[in-house]
N, C-alpha and C positions, 0 to 999 in steps of 0.2 A: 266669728268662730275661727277657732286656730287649731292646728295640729298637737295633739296631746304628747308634749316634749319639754320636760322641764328639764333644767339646766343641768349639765352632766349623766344625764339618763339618756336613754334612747326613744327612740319614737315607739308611741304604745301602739297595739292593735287590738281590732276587737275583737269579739270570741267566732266572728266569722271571719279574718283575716283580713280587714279594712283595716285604711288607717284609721284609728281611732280619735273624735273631734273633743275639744273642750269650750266650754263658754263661761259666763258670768265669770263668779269669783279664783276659779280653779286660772281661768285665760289671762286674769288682771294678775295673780299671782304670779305667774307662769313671764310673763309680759315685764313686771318687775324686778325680778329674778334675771329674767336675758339680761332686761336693762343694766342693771349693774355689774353685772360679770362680762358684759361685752364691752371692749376696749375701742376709745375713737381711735383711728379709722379703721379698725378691724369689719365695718359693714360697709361694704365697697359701695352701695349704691346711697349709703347716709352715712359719708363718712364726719359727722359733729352728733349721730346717736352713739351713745355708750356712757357709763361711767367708769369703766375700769377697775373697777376693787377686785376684779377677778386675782389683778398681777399682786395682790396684797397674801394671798392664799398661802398660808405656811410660813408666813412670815414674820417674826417679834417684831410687834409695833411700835413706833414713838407716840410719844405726846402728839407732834405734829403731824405723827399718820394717821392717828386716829382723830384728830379734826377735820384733816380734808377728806377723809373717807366716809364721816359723819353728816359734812355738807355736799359730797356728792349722793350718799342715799335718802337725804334730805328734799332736794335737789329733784329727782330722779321721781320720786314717788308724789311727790306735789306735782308735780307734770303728768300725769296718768290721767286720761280722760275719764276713768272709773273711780277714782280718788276724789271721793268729796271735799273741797277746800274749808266746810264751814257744819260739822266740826274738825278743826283741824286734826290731822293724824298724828300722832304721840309719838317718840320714839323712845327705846328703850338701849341704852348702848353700855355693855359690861366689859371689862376685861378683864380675862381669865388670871391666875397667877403666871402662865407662862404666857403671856401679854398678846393672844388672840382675842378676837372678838366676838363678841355676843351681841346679836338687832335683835329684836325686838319692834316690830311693827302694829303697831293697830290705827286702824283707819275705818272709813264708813265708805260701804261701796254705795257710790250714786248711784246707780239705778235702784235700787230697794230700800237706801238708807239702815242695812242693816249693819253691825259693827264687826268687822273682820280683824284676823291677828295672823299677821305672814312673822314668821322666825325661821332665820339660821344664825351660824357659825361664819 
């Protein structure tokens, strides 16, 4: 169980003024999400967690940024303990005409084997 905080938002509460918990697929989402917007050594106590594509954000891509940014969230999400390896997880990777990116995720969450789809920008 983790604190209801996805990346760039604030911490939620709940309609009694707790902090608000997530689990299953909303945490693994959440959890992937960190993952790759948090920069190594930007988490002082693991600093070899992150993948960095946070520092990509606004930025016109090359060819070569969007290969290593494609095998860091590659990378990233195959390492998820809630990430089932077999079916393996799909990725969807577009660039816009002004050369941002577009993921597309779908994967199967291991505990349920049901088929899930994380997307951003």
């Amino acid at each position: 169980m983790d604190l209801h905080h996805y990346w760039s938002g604030d911490i939620q509460l709940s309609a009694t003024g707790d902090l608000l918990t997530v689990d299953g697929v909303t945490e693994t989402n959440q959890r992937i999400l960190r993952g790759l917007m948090t920069a190594k050594p930007e988490y002082l106590f693991h600093t070899d967690y992150g993948a960095g594509i946070g520092k990509h954000v606004g930025d016109v891509l090359s060819t070569q940024d969007y290969s290593s940014i494609q095998a860091d969230i590659r990378g990233l999400v195959m390492s998820d303990i809630n990430v089932s390896p077999n079916p393996a997880p799909s990725f969807d990777f577009q660039a816009s005409p002004l050369g941002l990116l577009m993921v597309s995720i779908n994967y199967t969450y291991a505990p349920t084997g049901q088929l899930q789809t994380l997307t951003f920008n």
